[in-house]
C-alpha positions as CSV (number, residue, x, y, z in Angstrom):
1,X,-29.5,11.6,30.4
2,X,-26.1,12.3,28.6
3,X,-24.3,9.6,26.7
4,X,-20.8,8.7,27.7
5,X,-19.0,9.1,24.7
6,X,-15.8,6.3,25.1
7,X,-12.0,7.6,25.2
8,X,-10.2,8.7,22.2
9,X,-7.3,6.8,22.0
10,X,-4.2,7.8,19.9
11,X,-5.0,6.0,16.8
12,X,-8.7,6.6,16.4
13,X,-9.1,8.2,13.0
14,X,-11.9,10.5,15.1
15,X,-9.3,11.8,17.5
16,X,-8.0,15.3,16.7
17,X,-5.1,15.1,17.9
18,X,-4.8,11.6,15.2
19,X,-6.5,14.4,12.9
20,X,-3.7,16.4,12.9
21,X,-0.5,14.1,13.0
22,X,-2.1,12.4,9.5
23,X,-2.7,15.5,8.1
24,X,0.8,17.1,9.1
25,X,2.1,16.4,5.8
26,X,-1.2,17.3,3.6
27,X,-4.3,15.5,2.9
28,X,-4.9,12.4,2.1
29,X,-7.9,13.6,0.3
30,X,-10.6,10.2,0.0
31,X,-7.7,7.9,0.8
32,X,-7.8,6.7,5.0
33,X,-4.5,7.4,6.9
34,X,-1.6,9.1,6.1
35,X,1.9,9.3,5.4
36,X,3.9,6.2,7.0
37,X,1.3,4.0,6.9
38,X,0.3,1.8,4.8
39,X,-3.2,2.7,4.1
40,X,-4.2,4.0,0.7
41,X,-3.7,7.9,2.2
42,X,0.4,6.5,3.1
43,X,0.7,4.3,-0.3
44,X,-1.2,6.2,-2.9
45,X,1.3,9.5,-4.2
46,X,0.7,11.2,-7.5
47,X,3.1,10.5,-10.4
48,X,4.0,13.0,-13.2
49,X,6.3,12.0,-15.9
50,X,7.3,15.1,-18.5
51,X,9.4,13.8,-21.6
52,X,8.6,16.0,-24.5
53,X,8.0,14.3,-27.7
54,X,7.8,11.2,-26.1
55,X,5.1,11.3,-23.1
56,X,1.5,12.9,-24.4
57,X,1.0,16.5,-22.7
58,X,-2.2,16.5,-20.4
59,X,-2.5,12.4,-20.0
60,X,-3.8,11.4,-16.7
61,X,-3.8,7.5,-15.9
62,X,-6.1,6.6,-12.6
63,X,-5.8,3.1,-13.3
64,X,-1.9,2.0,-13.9
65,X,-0.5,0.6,-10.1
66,X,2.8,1.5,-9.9
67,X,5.4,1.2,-7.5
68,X,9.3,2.7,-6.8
69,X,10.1,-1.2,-7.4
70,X,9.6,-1.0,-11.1
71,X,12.0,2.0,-11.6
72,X,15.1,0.2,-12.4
73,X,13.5,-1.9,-15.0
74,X,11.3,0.7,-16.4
75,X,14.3,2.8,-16.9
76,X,16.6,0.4,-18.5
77,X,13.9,-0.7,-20.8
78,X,13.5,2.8,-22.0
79,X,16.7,3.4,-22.2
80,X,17.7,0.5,-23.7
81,X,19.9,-1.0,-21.0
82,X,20.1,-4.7,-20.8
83,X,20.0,-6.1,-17.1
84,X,19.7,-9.5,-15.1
85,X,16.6,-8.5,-12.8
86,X,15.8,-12.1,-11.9
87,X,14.9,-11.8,-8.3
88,X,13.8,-8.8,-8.1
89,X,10.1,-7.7,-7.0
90,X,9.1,-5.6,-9.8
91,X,7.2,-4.7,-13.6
92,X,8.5,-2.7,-16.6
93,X,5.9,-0.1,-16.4
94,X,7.3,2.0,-19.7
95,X,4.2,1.8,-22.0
96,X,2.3,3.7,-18.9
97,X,4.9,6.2,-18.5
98,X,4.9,7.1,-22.1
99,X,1.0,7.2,-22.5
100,X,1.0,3.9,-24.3
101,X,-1.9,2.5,-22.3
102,X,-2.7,1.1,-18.3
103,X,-0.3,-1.0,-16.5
104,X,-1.6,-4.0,-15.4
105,X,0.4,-5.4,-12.3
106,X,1.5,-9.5,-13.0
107,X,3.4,-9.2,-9.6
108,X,1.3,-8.2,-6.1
109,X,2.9,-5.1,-4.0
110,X,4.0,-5.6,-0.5
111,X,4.5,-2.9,2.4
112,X,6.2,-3.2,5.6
113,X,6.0,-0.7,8.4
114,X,9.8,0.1,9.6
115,X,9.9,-1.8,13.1
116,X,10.1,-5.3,14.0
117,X,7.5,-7.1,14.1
118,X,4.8,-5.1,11.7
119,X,2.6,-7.6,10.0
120,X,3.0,-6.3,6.8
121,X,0.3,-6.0,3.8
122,X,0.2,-7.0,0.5
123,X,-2.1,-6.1,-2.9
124,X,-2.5,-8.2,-5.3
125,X,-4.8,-7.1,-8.4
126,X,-7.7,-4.9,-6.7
127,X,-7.6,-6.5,-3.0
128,X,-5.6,-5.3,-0.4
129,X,-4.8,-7.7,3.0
130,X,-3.3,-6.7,6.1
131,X,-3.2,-9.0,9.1
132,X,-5.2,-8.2,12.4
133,X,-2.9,-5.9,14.8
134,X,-3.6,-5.2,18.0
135,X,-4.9,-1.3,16.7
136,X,-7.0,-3.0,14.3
137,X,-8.5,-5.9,15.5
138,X,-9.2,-8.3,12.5
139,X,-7.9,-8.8,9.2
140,X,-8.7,-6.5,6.7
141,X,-9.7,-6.9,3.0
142,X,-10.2,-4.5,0.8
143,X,-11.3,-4.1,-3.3
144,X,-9.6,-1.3,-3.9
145,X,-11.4,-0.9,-7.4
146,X,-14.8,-1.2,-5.8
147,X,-13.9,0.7,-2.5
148,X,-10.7,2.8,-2.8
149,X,-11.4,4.6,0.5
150,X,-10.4,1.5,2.5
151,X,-14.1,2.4,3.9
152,X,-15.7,-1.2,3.8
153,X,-13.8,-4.9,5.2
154,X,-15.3,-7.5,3.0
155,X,-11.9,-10.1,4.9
156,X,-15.5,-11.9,6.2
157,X,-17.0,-12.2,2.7
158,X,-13.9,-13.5,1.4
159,X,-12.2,-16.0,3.8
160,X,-10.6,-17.8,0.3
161,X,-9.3,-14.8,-0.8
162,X,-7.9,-13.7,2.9
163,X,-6.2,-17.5,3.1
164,X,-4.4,-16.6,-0.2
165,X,-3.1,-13.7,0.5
166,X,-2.0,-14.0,3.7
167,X,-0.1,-17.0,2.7
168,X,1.5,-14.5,0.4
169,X,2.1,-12.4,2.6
170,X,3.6,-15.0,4.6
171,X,6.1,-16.2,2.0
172,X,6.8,-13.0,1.0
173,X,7.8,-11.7,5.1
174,X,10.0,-15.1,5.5
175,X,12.2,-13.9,2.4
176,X,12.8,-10.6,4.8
177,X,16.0,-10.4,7.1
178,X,15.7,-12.7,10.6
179,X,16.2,-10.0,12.5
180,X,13.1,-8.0,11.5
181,X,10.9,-10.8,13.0
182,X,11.6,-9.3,16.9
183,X,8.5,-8.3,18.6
184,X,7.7,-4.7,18.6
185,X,8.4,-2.6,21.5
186,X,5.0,-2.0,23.1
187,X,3.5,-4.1,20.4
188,X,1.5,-1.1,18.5
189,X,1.8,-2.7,15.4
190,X,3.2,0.5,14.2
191,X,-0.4,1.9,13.5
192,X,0.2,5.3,14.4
């Protein structure tokens, strides 16, 4: 007797057609998902800076989290320019760029998916939230240092952890314009 294999749907990771749209732009290599999402495979991009005399030749960090939030300081503080950056959501990240040692975040990351009403994620230190969506249908945890492939949910193993970081989140999404609160057309979460 055959087995009835269930639908594909648009989202499933399986799906060819899924396949191919998060592949369009290159491979994600180990990393799930792709570009425009905010999975490790849409989040993670290399980074190469070349300063002669000032970055070592050949240096390759794996460790240091970095994010286009902690340009503007990063730049100022190497070039020596003084600014007020109270408020803003980011890290001077200078002694990575110049091969001085691994950045180690102090502030967590966030990532929300153009479209009202995305739920947003956050990582803060290894772990990695997002809230359930309707395309994923519980909250998801991650340690990222442990399980960089996004490939096991330990959000059961750690409901303390969840709590935390979904309050976070939470503070973090009600600092965001009112109007990006609207309910998503068709409510897909923006998974795609």
């Amino acid at each position: 007797m055959d087995q009835v294999k269930p639908p594909l749907t648009a989202n499933d990771e399986s799906n060819p057609e899924t396949n191919i749209r998060l592949n369009a732009m290159g491979s994600s290599g180990p990393f799930r998902g792709g570009k425009h999402l905010d999975l490790e495979g849409g989040v993670r991009i290399p980074f190469i800076v070349r300063w002669p005399g000032q970055v070592p030749a050949g240096r390759v960090d794996e460790r240091s989290v970095l994010s286009g939030v902690d340009w503007l300081p990063t730049l100022c503080a190497l070039s020596g320019t003084k600014i007020d950056i109270a408020g803003f959501d980011r890290e001077d990240t200078s002694a990575a760029w110049l091969g001085k040692g691994e950045h180690a975040r102090t502030k967590p990351l966030f990532w929300k998916l153009p479209g009202p009403g995305a739920p947003g994620t956050i990582r803060d230190g290894s772990w990695k939230f997002s809230p359930a969506r309707k395309s994923r249908g519980e909250p998801e945890l991650y340690d990222l240092t442990a399980d960089p492939g996004e490939e096991r949910n330990v959000a059961k193993e750690y409901p303390d952890i969840v709590q935390l970081l979904s309050a976070k989140l939470e503070a973090w999404k009600a600092t965001l314009p009112k109007h990006d609160d609207a309910p998503a057309p068709n409510d897909n979460d923006n998974d795609q």
